[in-house]
Structures are given as structure tokens and as C-alpha cells.
Backbone as CSV, one residue per row, in Angstrom:
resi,resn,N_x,N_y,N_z,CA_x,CA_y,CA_z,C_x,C_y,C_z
1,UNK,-20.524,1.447,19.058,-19.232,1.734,19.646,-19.181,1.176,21.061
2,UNK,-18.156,0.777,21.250,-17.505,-0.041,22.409,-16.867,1.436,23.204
3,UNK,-17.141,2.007,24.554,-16.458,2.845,25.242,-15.572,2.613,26.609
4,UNK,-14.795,2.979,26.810,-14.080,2.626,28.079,-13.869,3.915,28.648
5,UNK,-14.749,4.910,30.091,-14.248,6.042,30.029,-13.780,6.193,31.374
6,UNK,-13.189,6.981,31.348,-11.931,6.992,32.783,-12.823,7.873,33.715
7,UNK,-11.969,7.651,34.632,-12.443,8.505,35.859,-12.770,9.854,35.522
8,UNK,-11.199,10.089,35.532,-11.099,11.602,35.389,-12.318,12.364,34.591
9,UNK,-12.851,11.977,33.432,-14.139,12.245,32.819,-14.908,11.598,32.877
10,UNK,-15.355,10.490,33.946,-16.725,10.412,34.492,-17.136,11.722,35.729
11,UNK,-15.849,11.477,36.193,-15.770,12.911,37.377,-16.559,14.344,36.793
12,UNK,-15.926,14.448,35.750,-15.934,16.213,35.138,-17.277,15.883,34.733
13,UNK,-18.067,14.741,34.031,-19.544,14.615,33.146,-20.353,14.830,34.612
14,UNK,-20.081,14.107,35.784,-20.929,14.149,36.683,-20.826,15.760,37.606
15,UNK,-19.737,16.330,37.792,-19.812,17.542,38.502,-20.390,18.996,37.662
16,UNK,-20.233,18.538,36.102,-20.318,19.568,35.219,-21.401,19.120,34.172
17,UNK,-22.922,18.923,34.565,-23.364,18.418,33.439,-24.022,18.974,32.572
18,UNK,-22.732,20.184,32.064,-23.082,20.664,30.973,-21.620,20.651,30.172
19,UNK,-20.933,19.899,30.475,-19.408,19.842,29.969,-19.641,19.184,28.753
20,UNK,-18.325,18.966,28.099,-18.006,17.796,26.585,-18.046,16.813,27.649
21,UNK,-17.549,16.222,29.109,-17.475,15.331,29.229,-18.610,14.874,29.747
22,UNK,-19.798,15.206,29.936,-21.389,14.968,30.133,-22.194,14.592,29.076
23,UNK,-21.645,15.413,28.010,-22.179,15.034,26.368,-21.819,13.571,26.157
24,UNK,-20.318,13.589,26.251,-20.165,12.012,25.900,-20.889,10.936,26.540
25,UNK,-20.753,11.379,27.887,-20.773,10.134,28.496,-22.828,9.956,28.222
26,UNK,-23.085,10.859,28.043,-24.853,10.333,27.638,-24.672,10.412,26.453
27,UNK,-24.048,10.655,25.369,-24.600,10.205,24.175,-23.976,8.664,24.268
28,UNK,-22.742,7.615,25.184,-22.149,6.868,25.061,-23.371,5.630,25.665
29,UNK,-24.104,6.386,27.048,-24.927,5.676,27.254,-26.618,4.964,26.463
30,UNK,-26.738,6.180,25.306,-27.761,6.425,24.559,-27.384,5.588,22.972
31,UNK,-26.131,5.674,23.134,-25.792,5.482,21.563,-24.623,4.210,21.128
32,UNK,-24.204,3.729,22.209,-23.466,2.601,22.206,-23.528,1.557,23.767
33,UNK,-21.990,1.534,23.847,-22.118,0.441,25.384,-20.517,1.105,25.826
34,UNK,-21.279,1.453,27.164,-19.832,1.872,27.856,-19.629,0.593,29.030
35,UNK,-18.182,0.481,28.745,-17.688,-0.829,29.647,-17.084,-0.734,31.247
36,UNK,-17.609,-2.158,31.868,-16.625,-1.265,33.144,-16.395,-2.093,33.461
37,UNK,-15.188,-2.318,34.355,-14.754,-3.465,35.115,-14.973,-3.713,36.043
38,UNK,-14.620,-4.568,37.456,-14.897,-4.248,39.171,-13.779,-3.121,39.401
39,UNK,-12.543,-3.313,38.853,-11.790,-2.272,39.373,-11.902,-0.819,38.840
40,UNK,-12.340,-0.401,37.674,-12.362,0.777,37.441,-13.876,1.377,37.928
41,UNK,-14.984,0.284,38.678,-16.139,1.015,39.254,-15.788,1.105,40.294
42,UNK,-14.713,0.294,40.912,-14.315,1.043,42.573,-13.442,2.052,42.411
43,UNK,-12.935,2.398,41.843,-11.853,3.472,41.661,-12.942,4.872,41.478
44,UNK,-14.046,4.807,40.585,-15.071,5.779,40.410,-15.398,5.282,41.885
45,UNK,-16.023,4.887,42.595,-16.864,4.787,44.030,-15.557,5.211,45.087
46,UNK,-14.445,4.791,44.798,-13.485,5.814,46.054,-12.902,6.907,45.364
47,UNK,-13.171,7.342,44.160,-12.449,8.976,44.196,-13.789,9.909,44.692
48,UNK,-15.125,9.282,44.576,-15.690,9.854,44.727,-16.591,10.436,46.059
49,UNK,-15.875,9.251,46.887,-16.218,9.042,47.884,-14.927,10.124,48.805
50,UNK,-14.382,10.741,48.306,-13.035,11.325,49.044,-13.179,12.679,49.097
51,UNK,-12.932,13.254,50.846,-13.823,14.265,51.259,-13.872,15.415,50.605
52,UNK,-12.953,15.530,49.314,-12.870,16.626,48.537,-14.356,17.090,47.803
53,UNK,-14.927,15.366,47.592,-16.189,15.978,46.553,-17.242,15.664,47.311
54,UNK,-17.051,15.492,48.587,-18.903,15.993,49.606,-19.752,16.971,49.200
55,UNK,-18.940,18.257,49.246,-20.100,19.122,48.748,-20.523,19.325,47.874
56,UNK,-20.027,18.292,46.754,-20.606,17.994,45.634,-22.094,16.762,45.361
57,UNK,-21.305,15.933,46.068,-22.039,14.795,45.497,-22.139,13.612,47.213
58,UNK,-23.383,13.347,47.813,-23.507,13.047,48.906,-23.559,10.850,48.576
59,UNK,-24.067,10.414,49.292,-23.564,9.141,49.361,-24.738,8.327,49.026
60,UNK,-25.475,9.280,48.904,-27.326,8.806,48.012,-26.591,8.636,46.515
61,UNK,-26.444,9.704,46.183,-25.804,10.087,44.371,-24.783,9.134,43.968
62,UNK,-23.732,8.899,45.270,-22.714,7.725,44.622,-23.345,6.544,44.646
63,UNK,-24.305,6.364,45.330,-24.907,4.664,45.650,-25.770,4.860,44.235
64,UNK,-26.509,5.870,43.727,-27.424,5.950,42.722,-26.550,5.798,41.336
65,UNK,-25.203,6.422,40.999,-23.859,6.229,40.179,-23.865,4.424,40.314
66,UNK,-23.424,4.093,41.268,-23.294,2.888,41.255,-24.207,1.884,40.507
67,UNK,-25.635,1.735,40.909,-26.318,1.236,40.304,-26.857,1.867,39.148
68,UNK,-26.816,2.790,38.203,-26.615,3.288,37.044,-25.634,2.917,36.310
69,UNK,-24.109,2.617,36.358,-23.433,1.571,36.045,-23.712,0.552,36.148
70,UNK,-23.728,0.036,36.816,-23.930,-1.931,36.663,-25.455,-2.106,36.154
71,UNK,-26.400,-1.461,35.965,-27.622,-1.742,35.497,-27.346,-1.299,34.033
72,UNK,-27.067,-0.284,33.590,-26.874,0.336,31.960,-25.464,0.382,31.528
73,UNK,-24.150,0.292,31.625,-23.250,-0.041,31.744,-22.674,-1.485,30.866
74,UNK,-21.801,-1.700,30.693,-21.695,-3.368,30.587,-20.293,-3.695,30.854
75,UNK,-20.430,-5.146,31.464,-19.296,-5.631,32.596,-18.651,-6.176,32.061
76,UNK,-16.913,-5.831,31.743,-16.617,-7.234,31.175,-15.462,-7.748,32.141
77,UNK,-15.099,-9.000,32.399,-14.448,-9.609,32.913,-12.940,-9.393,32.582
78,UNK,-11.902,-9.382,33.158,-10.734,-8.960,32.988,-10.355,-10.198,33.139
79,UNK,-9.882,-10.451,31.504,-9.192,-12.299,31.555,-7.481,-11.872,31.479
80,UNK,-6.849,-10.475,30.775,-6.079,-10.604,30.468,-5.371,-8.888,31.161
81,UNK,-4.264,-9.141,31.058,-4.027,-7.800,32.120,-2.246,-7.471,31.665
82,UNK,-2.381,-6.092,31.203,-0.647,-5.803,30.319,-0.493,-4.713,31.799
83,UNK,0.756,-4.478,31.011,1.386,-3.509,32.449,2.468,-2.463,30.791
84,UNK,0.973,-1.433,30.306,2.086,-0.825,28.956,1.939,0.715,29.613
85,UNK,1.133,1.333,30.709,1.479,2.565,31.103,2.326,3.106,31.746
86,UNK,2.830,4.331,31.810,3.591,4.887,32.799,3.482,4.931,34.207
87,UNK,2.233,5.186,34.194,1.423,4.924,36.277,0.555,3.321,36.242
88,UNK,1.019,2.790,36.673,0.614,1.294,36.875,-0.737,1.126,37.572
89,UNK,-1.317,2.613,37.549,-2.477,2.481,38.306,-3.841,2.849,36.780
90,UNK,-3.273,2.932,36.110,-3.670,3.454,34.699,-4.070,2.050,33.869
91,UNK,-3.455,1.262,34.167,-3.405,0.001,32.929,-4.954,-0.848,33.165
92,UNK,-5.653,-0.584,34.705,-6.643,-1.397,34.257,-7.965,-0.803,33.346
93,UNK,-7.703,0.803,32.688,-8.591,0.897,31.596,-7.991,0.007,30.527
94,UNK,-6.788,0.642,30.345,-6.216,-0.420,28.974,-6.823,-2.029,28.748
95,UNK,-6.705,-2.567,30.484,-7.486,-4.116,30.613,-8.377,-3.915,30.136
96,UNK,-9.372,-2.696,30.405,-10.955,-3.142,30.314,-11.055,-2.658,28.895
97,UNK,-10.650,-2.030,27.950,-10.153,-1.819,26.756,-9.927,-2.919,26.125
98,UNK,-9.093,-3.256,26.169,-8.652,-5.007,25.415,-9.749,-6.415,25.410
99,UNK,-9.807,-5.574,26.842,-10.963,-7.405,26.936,-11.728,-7.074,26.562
100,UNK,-12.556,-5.645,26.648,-13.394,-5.435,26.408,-14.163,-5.576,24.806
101,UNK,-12.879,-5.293,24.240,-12.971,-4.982,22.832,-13.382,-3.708,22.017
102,UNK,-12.841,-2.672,23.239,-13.608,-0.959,23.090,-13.036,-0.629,21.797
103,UNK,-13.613,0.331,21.113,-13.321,1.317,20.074,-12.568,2.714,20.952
104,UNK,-13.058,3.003,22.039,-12.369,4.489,21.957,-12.026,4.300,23.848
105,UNK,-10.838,4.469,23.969,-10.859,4.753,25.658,-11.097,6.639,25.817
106,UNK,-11.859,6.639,26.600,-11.854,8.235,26.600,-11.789,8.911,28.163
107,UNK,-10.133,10.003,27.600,-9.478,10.048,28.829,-8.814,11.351,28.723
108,UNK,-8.730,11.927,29.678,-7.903,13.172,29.803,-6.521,13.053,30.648
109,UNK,-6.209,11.835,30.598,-4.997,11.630,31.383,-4.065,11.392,30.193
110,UNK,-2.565,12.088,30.525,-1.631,12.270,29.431,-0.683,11.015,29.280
111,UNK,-0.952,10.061,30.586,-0.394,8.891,30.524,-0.821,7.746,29.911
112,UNK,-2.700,7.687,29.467,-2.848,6.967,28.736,-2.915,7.448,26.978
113,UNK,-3.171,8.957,26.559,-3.346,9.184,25.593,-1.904,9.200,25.024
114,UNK,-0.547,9.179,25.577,0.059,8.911,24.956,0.903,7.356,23.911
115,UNK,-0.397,6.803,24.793,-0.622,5.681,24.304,-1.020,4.985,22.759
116,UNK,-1.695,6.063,22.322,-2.815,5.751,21.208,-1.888,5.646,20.078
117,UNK,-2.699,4.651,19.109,-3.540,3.820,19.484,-3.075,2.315,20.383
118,UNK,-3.906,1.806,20.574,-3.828,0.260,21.114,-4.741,-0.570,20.500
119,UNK,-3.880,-1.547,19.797,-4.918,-2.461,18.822,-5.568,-1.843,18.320
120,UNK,-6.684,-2.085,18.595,-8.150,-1.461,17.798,-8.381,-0.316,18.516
121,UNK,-8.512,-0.080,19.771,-8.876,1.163,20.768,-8.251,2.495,20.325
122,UNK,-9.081,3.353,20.111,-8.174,4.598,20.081,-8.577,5.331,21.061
123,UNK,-7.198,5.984,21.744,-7.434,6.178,23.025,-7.205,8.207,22.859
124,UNK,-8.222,8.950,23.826,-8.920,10.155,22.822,-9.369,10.973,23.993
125,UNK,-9.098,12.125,23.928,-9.931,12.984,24.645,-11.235,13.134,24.533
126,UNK,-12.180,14.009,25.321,-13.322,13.972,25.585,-13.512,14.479,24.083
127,UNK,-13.261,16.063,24.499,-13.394,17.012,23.345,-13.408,16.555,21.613
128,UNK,-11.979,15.704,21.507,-11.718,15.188,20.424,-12.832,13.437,19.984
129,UNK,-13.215,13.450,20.873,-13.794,12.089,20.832,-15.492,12.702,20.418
130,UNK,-15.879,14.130,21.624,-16.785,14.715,21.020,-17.384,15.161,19.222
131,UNK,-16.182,15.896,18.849,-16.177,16.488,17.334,-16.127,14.994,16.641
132,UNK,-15.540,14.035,16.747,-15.296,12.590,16.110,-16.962,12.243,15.494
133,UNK,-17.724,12.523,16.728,-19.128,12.216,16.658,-20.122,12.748,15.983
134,UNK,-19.466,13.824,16.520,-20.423,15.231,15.331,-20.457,15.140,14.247
């Protein structure tokens, strides 16, 4: 499986790692290839970097995130770029989705799941993407 997973639940796998969205994201790393782009790893490196989640997570852990993506992770190049969401800040998973050639975008945002499917991608909550697996 091809994965594309959003912020919003890289956020919740990393603050909660005992959540559905911690499950996924290591069984995604263990059991397939999760994709990332340059723009959706800076978008993870500045939400995370924003003074809300200091006392969570210090600037060792995001630099260590960082290179845990781009080392196990896989990069794909954004050749092609739609504009089909409601928040225009949303569409570059869809990019990294498409180019990527993902099977599942996995997202808790209501602007891309109302999306689903796209092409081949089915785009899925954590939870629901969880039981899928089971």
C-alpha cells in the first residue's frame, strides 16, 4: 500500500502514541510506503513548530521527525498539481496522492474526505482505514 497521511494525523500519532492514529502510521511505516512531498513535510515541520505544541514536542524531536521522514518515508516529486478542494491549502495531499500513486490518503479533515474517492486513492479516516486493515 501506497499512503499519503495528513497532518492532522501525523499530529494526533505523534502526541498520542497510543491512538488509531499511531497504529496507522507504524503499521504504514512497517507494512507499506508512506509518501511525502517538500510541501506537506514543511507544513508537518511548521505546525509543529508553533508555540502551541512546545510543551509537547521540543526542536530535538521535530529535527529527529524530520529525518525519520526523509530517511523511511518516500519522496515523490509533484509533477502535476489540481486545485479539487474546498481549502486550497488541502490540495497538496491530493498532489502527493496522484503523483504519488497512493491507495489510501488518510485524513481527518472533512474537506478532503469529502472527496473520496479520487482515482484510485481512497481517501479515509484513521479509524476507518484502521478496521480496513484488521
Amino acid at each position: 500500500m501506497r499512503l499519503v497521511i495528513d497532518t492532522n494525523v501525523l499530529i494526533s500519532a505523534i502526541l498520542s502514541p497510543e491512538s488509531i492514529s499511531a497504529k496507522v502510521l507504524n503499521w504504514g511505516e512497517n507494512n507499506g510506503f508512506i509518501l511525502y512531498s517538500t510541501a506537506t513535510l514543511n507544513e508537518v515541520l511548521s505546525v509543529l513548530g508553533r508555540s502551541k505544541f512546545s510543551k509537547y514536542i521540543d526542536h530535538d524531536d521535530i529535527d529527529g521527525l524530520s529525518i525519520r521522514i526523509k530517511t523511511a518515508w518516500l519522496w515523490i516529486e509533484i509533477v502535476n498539481q489540481v486545485q479539487f478542494c474546498r481549502d486550497p491549502k488541502d490540495d497538496k495531499f491530493i498532489d502527493l496522492a496522484l503523483n504519488g500513486n497512493a491507495s489510501h490518503l488518510i485524513t481527518g479533515d472533512n474537506d478532503l474526505l469529502v472527496l473520496n474517492p479520487i482515482e484510485n486513492t481512497s481517501i479515509i479516516n484513521p479509524r476507518n482505514f484502521w478496521e480496513e486493515i484488521r
